[in-house]
Backbone as CSV, one residue per row, in Angstrom:
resi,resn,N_x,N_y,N_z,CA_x,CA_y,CA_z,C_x,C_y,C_z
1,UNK,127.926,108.877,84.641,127.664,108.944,83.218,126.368,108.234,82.866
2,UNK,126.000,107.062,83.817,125.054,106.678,83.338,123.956,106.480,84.364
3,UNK,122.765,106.158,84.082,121.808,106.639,85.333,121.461,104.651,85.673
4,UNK,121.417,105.231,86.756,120.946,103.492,86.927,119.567,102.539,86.532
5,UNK,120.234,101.708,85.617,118.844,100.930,85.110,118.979,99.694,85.790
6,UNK,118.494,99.846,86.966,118.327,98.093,87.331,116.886,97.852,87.603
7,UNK,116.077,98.596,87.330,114.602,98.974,87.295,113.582,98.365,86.666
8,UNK,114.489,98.285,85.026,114.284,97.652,84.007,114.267,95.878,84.220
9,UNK,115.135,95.431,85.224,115.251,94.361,85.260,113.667,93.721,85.983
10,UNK,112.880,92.620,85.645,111.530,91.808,86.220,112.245,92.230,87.666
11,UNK,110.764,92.473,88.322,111.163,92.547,89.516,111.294,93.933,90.474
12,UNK,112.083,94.310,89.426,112.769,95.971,90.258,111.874,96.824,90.091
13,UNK,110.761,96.969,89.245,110.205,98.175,89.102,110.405,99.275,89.847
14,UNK,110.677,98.980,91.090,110.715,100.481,92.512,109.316,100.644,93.006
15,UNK,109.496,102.130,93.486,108.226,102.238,94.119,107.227,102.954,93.897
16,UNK,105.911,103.081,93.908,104.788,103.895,93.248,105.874,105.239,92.922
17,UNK,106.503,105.931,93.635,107.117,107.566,93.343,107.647,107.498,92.459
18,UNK,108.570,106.170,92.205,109.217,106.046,91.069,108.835,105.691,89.610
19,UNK,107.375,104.736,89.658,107.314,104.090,88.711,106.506,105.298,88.296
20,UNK,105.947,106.227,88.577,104.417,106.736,88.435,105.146,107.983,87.190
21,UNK,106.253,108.704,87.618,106.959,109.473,86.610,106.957,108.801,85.504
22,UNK,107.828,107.752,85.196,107.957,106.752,84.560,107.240,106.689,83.381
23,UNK,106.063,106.364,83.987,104.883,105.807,83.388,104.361,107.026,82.489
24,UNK,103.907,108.221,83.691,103.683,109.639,82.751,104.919,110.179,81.939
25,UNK,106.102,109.995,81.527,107.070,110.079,80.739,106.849,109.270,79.364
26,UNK,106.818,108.266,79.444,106.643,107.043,78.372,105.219,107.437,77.582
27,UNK,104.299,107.841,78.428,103.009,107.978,77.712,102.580,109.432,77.338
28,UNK,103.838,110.312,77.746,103.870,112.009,77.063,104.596,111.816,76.000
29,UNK,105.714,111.049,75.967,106.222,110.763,74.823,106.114,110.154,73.724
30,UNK,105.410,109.270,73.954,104.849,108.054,72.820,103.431,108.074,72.173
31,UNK,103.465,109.088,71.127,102.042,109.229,71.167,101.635,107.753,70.591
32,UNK,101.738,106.934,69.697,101.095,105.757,69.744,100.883,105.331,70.603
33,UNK,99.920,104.294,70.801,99.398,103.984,71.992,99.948,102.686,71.962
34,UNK,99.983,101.436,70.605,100.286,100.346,70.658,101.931,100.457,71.541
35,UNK,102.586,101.086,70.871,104.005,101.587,71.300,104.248,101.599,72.803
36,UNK,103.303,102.785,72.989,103.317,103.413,74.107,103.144,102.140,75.433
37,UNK,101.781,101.150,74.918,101.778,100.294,76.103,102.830,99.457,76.101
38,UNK,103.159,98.645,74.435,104.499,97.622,74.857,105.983,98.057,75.556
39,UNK,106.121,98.999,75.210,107.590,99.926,76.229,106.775,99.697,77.745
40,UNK,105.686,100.455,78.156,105.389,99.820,79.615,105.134,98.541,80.013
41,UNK,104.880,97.840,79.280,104.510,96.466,79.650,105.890,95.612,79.622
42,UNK,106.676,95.823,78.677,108.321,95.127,78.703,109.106,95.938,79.793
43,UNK,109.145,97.257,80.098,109.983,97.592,81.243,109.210,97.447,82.798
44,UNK,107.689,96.929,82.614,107.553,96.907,84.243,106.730,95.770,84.373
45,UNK,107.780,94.683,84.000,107.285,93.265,83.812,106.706,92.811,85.100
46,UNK,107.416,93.366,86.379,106.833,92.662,87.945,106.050,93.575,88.367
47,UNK,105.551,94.433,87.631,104.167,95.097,88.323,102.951,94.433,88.131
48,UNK,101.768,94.318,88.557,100.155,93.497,88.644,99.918,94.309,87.455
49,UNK,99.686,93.552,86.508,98.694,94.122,84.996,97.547,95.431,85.530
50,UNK,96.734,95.070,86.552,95.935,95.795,87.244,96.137,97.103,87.673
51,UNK,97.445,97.397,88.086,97.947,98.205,88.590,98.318,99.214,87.368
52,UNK,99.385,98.479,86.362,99.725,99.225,85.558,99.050,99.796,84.718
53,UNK,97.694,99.026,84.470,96.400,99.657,83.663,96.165,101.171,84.278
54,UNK,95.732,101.334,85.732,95.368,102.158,86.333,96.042,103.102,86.611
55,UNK,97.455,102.973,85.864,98.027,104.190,86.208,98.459,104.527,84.839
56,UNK,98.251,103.871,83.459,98.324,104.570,82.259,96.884,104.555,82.070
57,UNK,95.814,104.746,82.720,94.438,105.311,81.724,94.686,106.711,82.761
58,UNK,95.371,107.194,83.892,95.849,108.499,84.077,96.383,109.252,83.582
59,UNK,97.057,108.667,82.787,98.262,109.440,81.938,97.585,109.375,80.496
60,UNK,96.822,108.497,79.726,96.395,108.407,78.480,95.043,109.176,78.373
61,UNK,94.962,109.882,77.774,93.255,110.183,77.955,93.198,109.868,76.723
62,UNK,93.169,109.123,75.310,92.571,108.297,74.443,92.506,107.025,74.815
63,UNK,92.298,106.609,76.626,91.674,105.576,76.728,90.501,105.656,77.965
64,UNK,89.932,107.060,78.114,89.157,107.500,78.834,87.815,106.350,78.815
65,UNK,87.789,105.923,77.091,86.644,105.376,77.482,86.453,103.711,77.607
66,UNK,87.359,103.433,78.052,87.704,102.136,78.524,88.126,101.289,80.096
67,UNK,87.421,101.271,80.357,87.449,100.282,81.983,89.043,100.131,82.120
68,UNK,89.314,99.748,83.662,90.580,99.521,83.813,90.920,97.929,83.292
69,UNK,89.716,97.435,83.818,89.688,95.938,82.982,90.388,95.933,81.270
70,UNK,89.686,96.440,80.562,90.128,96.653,79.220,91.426,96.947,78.859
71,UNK,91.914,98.036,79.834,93.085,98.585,79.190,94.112,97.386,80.086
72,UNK,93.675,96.305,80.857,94.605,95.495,81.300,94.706,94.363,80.192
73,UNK,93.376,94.388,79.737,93.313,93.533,78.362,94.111,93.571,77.497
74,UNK,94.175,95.263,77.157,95.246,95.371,76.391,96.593,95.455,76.520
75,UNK,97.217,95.490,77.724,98.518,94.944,77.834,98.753,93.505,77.778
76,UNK,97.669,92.811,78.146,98.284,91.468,77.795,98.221,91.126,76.260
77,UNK,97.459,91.511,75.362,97.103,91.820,74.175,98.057,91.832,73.745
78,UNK,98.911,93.170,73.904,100.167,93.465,73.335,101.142,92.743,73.165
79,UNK,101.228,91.748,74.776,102.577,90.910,74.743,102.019,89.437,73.783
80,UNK,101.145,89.230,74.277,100.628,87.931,73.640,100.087,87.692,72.097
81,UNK,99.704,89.004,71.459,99.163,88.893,69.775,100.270,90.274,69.426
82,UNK,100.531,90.968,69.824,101.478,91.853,69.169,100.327,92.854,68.140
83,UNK,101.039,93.632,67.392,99.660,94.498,67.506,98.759,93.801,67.182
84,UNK,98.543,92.993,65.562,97.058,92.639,65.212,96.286,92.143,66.803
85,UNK,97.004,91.505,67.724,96.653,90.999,68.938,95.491,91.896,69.843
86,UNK,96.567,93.174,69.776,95.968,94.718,70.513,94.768,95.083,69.641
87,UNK,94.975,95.176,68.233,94.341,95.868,67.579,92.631,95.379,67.576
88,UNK,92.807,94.043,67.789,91.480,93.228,68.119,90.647,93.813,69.191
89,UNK,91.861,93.469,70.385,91.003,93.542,71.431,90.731,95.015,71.795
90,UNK,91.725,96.103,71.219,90.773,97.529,71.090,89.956,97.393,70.537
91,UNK,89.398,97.027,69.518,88.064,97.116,68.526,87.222,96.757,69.126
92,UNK,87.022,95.138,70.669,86.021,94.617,70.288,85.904,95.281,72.534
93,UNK,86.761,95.831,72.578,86.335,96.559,74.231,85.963,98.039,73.729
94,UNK,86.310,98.703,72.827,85.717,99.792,72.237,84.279,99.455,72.283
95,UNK,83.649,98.713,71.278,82.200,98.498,70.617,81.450,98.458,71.990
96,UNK,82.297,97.521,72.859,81.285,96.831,74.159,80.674,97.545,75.256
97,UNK,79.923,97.507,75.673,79.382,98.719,76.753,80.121,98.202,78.246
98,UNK,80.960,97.738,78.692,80.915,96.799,80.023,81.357,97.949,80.170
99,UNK,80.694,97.754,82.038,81.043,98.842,83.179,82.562,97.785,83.634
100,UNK,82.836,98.574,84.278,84.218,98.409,85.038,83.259,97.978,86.278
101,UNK,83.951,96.521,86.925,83.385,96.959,89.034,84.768,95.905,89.584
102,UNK,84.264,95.362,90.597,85.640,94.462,91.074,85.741,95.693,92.324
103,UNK,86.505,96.633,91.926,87.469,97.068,92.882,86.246,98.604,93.584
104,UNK,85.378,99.061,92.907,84.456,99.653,93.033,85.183,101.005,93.440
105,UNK,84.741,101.763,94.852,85.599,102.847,95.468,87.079,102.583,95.136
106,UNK,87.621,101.606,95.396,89.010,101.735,95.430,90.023,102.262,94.290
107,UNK,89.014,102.090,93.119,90.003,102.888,91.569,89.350,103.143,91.105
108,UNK,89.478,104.416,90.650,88.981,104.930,90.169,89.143,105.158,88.639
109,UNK,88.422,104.916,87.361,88.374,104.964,85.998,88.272,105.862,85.697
């Protein structure tokens, strides 16, 4: 009757196969974006911010024009200022020209 949520619990996230549906589910469904990131950021609390950035600017394309850096910004954003929090730090990684590097070949933006 019921599907198993132990996933949800810090920690469990599962594994890329699993989380990656997930992720493109939550962000086909949610067209807000503030929304859209705090549901991912509260259900995949033990994933690397880094990670989870890089796999919702796949699934989001109204954040095409934002570094993976940024959109990690903005999950912490979310948990830590709540929207006015987000709403900042979209405005002021929007305006900014920064390139993305760090990880260079390895992810791609």
């Amino acid at each position: 009757m019921h599907e198993d949520l132990s996933w949800l619990l810090p920690g469990r996230h599962g594994t890329p196969a699993e989380v990656v549906p997930r992720i493109q589910f939550i962000c086909q469904h949610q067209p807000d974006l503030f929304a859209a990131l705090l549901l991912l950021v509260a259900s995949h609390q033990g994933l690397p911010r880094e990670i989870l950035a890089a796999a919702v600017k796949q699934c989001r394309h109204d954040l095409d024009d934002l570094s993976r850096e940024d959109v990690a910004g903005l999950l912490t954003a979310v948990l830590n200022g709540g929207r006015d929090g987000f709403e900042a730090v979209l405005r002021a990684r929007r305006k900014s020209a920064r390139k993305s590097g760090g990880l260079g070949a390895w992810v791609k933006d």
